[in-house]
C-alpha positions as CSV (number, residue, x, y, z in Angstrom):
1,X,119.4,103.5,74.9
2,X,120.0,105.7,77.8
3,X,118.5,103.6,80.5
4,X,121.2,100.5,79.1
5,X,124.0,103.6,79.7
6,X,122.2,104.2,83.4
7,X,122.0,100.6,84.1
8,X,126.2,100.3,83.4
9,X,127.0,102.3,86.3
10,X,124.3,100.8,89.0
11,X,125.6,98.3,91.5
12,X,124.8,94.4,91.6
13,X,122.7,92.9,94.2
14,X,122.8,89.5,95.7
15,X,121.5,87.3,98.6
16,X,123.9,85.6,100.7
17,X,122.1,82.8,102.6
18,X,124.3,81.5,105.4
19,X,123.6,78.3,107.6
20,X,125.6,77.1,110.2
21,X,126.1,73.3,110.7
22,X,127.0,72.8,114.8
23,X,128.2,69.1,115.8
24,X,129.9,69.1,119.5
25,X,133.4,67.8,118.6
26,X,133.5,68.8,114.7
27,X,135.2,71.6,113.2
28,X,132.2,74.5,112.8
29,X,130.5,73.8,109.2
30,X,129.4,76.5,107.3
31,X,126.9,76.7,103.8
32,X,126.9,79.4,101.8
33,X,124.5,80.2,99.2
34,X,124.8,82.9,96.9
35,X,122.5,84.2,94.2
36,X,123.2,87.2,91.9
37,X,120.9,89.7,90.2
38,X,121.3,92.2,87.1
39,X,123.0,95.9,87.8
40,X,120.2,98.0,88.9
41,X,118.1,94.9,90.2
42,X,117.7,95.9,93.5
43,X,113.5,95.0,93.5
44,X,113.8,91.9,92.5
45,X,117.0,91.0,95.1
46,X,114.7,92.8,98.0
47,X,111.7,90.6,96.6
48,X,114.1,87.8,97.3
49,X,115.4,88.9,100.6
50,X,112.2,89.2,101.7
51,X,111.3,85.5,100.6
52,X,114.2,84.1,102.0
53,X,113.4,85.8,105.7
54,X,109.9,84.5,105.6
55,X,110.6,80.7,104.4
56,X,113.5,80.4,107.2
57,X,111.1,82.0,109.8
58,X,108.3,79.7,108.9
59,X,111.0,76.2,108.9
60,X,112.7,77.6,112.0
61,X,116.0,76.6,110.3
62,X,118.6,77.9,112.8
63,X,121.7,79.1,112.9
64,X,121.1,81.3,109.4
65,X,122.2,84.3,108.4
66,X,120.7,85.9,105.8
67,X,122.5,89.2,104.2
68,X,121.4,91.7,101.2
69,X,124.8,93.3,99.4
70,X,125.4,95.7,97.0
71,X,128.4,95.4,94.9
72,X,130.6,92.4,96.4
73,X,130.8,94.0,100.0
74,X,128.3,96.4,101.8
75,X,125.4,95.0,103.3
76,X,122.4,97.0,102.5
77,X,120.2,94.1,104.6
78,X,120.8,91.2,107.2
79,X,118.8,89.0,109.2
80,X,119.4,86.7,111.4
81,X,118.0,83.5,112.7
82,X,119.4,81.7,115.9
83,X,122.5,82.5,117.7
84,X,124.7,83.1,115.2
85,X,127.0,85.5,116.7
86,X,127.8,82.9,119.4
87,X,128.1,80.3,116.2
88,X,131.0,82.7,114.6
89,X,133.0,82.5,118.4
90,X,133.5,78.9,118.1
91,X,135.3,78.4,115.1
């Protein structure tokens, strides 16, 4: 009973897995994949993160950006494959 009261006022976690689609003459094309986890979940979202870092790095899929948030905004984790900050410029 009082863990389901703790549990109502911890944050949600998700992984945001951006990739970046570059074609010379094309608008920049951008994916976003988002998956959510359960207030309080942060073990299984790291366990996730962590995934997610080490199957990009072992496909050497690049431009991605892949970012750990708490609650809808602060990033608590980010990783990046590639030049994405160069990517973001072009727009």
């Amino acid at each position: 009973m009082l863990k389901a009261l703790f549990n109502l006022f911890k944050p949600t976690y998700s992984v945001v897995v951006t990739t970046y689609h570059v074609i010379p003459g094309f608008p920049l094309n951008k994916n976003d994949h988002k998956h959510d986890f359960a207030k309080g979940a942060y073990e299984d979202a790291k366990a996730f993160f962590d995934k997610a870092v080490k199957k990009t790095g072992e496909i050497k899929l690049a431009p991605v950006e892949i970012n750990l948030l708490k609650g809808k905004r602060t990033i608590v984790e980010s990783q990046k494959f590639g030049p994405v900050d160069q990517v973001k410029k072009l727009k």
